[in-house]
N, C-alpha and C positions, 0 to 999 in steps of 0.2 A: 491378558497378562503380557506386559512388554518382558520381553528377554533381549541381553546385552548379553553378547559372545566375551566371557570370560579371556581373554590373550597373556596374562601374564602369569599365571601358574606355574608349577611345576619345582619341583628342588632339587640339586642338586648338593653333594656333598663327596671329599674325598682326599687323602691322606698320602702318599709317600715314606716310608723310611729307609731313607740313604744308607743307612749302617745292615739293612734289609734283619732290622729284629723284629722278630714276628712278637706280635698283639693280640688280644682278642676281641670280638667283631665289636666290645659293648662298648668302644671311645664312639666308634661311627654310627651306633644306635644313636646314641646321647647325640651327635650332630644332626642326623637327619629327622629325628622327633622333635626338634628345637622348630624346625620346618614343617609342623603337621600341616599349618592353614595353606599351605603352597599348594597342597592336594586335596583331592575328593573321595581318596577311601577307591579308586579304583585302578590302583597301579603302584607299587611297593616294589625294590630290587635293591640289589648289590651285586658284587663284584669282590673276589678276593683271590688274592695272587700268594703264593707260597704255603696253603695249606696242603697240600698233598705229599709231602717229602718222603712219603715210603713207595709213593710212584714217580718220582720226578720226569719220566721218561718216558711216560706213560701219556695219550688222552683222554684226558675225563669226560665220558659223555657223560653230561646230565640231560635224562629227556620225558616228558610229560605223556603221557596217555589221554585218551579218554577214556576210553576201555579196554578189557584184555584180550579183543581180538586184535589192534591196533599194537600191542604189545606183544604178540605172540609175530604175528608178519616183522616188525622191525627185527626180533632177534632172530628169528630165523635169518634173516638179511645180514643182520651183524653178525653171526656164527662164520658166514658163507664169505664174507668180506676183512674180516679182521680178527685179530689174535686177542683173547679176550683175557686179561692176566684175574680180574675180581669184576666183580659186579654184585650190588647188594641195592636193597631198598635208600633212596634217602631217607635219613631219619627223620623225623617230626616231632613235632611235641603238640598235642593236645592244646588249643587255645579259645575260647568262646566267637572271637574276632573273625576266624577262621572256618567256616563253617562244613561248606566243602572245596575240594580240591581235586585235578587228577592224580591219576595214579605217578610214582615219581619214582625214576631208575637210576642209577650211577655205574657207569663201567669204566675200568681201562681196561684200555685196548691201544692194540700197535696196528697200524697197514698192512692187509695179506693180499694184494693185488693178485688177481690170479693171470692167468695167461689168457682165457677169454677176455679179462678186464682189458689185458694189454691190445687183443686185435680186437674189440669194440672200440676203442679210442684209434686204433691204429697208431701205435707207437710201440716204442720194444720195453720204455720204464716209464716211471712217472715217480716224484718227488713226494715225499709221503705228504706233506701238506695241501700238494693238490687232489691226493686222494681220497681226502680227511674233506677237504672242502666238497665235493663233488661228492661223496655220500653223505653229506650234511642237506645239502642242494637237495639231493634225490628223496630221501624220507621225509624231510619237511612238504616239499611237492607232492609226492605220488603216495605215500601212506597217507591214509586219512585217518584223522585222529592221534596221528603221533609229529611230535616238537621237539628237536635238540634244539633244547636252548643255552648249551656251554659247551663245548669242546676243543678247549684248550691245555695245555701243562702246567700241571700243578697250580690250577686256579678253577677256579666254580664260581657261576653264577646260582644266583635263588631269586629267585622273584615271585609275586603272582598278584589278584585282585586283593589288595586290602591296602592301609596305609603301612607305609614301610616299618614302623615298630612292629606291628601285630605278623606283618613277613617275617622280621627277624625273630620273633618268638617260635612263631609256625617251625622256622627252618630252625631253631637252634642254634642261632649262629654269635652265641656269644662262648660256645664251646671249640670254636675254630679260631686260627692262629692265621695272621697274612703279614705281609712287608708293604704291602698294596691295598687301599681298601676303596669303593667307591660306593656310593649309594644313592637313590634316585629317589622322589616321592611326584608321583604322576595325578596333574591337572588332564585327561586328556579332554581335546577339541573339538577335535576331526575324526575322530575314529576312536571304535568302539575301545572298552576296558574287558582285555580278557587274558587270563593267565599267560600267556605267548606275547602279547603286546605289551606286557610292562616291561619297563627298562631296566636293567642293560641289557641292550642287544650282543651278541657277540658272534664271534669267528674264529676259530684258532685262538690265541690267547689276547685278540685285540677283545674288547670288550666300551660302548660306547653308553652316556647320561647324556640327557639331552634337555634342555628347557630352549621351547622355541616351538618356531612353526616350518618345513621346509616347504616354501613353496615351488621351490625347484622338484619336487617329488618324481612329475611324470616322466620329464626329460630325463635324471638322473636315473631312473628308471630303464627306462628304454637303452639307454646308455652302458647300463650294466649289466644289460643281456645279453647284448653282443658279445660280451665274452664269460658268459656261461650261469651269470649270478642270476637266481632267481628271487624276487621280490615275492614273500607270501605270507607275510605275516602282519599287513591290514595296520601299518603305520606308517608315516612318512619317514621315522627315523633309522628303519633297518637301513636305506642307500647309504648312511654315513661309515656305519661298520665297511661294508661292502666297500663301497670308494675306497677306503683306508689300506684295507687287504688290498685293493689290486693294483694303488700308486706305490705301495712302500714294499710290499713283499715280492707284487708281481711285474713292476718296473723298474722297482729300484731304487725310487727317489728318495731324498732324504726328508726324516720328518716333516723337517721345518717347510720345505719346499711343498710338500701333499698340503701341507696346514694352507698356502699362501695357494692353492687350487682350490680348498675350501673354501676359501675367506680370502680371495683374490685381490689384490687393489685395483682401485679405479683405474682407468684409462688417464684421468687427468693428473692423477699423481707419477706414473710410470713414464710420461712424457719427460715428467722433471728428473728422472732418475739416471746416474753416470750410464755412459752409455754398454756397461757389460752388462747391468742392472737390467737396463731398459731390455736389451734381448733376452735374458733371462727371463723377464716375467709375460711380455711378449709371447715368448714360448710358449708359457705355461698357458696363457689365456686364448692361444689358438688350436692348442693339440688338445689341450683340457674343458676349452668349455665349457662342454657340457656333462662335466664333474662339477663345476662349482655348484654352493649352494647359496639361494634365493633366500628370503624370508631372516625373518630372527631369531639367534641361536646362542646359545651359550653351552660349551658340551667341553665334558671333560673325557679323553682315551686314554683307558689304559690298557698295557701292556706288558708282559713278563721284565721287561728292562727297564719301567719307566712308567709317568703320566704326564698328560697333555692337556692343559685348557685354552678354550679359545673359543672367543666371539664373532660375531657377525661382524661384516667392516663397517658399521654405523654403532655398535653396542648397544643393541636394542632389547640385550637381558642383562641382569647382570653379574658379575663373576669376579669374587675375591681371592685373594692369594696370600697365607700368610706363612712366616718362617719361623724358627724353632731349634735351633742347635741341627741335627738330623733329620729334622720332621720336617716335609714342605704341604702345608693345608689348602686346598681350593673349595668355595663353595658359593651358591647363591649369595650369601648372607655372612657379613664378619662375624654376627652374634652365635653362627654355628659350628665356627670357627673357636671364636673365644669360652664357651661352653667348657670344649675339652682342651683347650689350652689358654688358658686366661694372658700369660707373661709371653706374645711375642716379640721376636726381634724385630721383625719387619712386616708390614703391611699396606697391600696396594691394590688395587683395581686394574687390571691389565688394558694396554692400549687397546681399540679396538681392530680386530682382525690380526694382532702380534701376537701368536701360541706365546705360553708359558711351558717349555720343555724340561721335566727332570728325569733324569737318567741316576742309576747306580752308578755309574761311570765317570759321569761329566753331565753340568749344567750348563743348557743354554739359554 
């Protein structure tokens, strides 16, 4: 039997409101079921931002099991680590699609660094976000059998094996409310299909969809272990989260500049560029390296203040943008687009390797 390696898979899909009025999950069902043939039934997810408002201040772990030993070691861990305001089962709903799944926790919690914490690290404090990261790091590593796969403010991910309708039934998530919504429906390739592996990946409240392939994987990899990020969870697309967190939170740069280390420009185009330009990216392609990414992409970030799309610097998937009074749409496909917004003002296909940034604040 010949086999031809499938490469163009995958769907994305994913929404903005500027005026941040929360919706329910079922506009972005209706988009990413428009995209069932993009997927094979083994990787289903979303992302959504603003539904948490009676914890705003709060992070939401959401984390998977396999069993309840697995479950008993993490909260002992999480007792002994952090201040735990609720914690209850994720809800579910019964769906034939769905068949089994692990077990599935939600807590907030705050940072309770103790003083061991502090002379282990040997420092006197630490920043709750790197605290948050680093016991994110450690249970995914060293617990077997348990996955945070959300831990951000006032935002949850759901994901797991099925196509992303039959996920959004499973999770219920046409009873939750966001200003942010993304959703993924997974082709994978390279690597296996397993409840942790479907997309979105996330971190804090970055949260990443991907269609593409990185073949930057191992270097990017290697890359981001030097400063602490552990790769474990058997896809190429976790390094992208990980990059993201550690140019924009943990360096400082500005989106658009992390985006242009992703999706770098060539060497021949930066030649032609004035010459502030040309050191500017110069920079980025000597200190950054080996951040950039290899292969073809099209991924959309999002984040508590905003989303981000953006391609490969050849556009070797492809990714539409369209507008709407308040609403800013991105997805594989216009048609999943125009599904739940038939009448827009504007629509375009972005240059290759130029983010599409929108903010609450400000559009760039």
């Amino acid at each position: 039997m010949h086999y031809e390696k499938d490469i163009s898979g995958c769907g994305l899909s994913g929404f903005i409101d500027k005026s941040k009025k929360r919706v329910s999950g079922e506009e972005i069902i209706k988009s990413i079921a428009l995209q069932h043939d993009r997927g094979n039934g083994l990787g289903g997810g979303f992302a959504a931002y603003g539904i948490y408002p009676d914890f705003p201040d709060h992070y939401a772990f959401h984390i998977m099991y396999d069993d309840m030993d697995a479950l008993t070691h993490t909260e002992e861990l999480l007792n002994k680590k952090l201040q735990i305001e609720h914690h209850e089962k994720i809800q579910v709903r019964n769906t034939p699609k769905i068949k089994t799944h692990p077990i599935l926790r939600r807590y907030f919690v705050k940072p309770n660094p103790s003083t061991e914490d502090l002379e282990l690290l040997d420092i006197k404090s630490i920043d709750d976000d790197d605290f948050i990261v680093r016991l994110v790091m450690h249970i995914n590593e060293k617990i077997r059998g348990a996955f945070v796969f959300s831990s951000g403010k006032n935002m949850g991910a759901f994901k797991g094996v099925g196509f992303p309708e039959d996920i959004a039934e499973f999770f219920r998530l046409d009873e939750y409310k966001g200003y942010i919504w993304t959703a993924h429906n997974r082709f994978p390739t390279n690597t296996p299909g397993w409840w942790g592996g479907a997309h979105p990946f996330t971190l804090l409240d970055w949260s990443i969809v991907h269609n593409g392939e990185v073949s930057s994987y191992g270097i990017n990899k290697r890359y981001l272990e030097m400063f602490g990020y552990k790769c474990t969870l058997y896809t190429d697309t976790e390094v992208i989260t990980y990059i993201l967190d550690l140019l924009v939170r943990k360096h400082g740069l500005s989106k658009e500049l992390a985006c242009k280390v992703l999706s770098s420009e060539f060497w021949k185009n930066i030649d032609k560029m004035p010459t502030r330009e040309q050191k500017i990216h110069k920079a980025l392609r000597m200190v950054y390296g080996s951040a950039l990414l290899n292969g073809p992409f099209a991924i959309l970030f999002a984040y508590s203040n905003g989303i981000i799309g953006l391609n490969d610097r050849v556009k070797l998937r492809p990714l539409v943008v369209g507008y709407k009074g308040d609403r800013v749409y991105m997805s594989s496909e216009e048609s999943a687009i125009r599904i739940i917004e038939p009448n827009l003002d504007r629509v375009f296909a972005p240059v290759a390797g130029e983010p599409v940034i929108v903010e609450f604040d400000e559009e760039v």
